[in-house]
C-alpha positions in Angstrom: -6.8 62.6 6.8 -8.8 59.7 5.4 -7.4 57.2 7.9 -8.2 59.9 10.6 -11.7 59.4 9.1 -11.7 55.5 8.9 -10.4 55.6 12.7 -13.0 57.8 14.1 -15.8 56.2 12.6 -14.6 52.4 13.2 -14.5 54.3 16.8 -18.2 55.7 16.6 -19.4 52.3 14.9 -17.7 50.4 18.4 -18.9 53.1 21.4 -22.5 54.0 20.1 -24.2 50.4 20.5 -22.3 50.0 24.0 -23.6 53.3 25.0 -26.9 52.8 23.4 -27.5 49.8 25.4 -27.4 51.6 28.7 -29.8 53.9 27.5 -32.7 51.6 26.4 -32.5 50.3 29.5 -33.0 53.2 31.4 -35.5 54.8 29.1 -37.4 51.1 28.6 -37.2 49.3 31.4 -37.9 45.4 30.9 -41.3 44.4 31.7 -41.8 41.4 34.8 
């Protein structure tokens, strides 16, 4: 169970920058 735990976070800490970077583009666009 505690490796379960290790793997899903070392999962979360991978996927949430790459799908936060999507987002801040969308919601921010960059300025000309």
């Amino acid at each position: 169970m505690i490796a379960l735990g290790i793997f899903i976070l070392g999962i979360l800490l991978v996927t949430i920058p790459v799908a936060s970077r999507p987002l801040k583009a969308i919601m921010f666009p960059p300025e000309p």
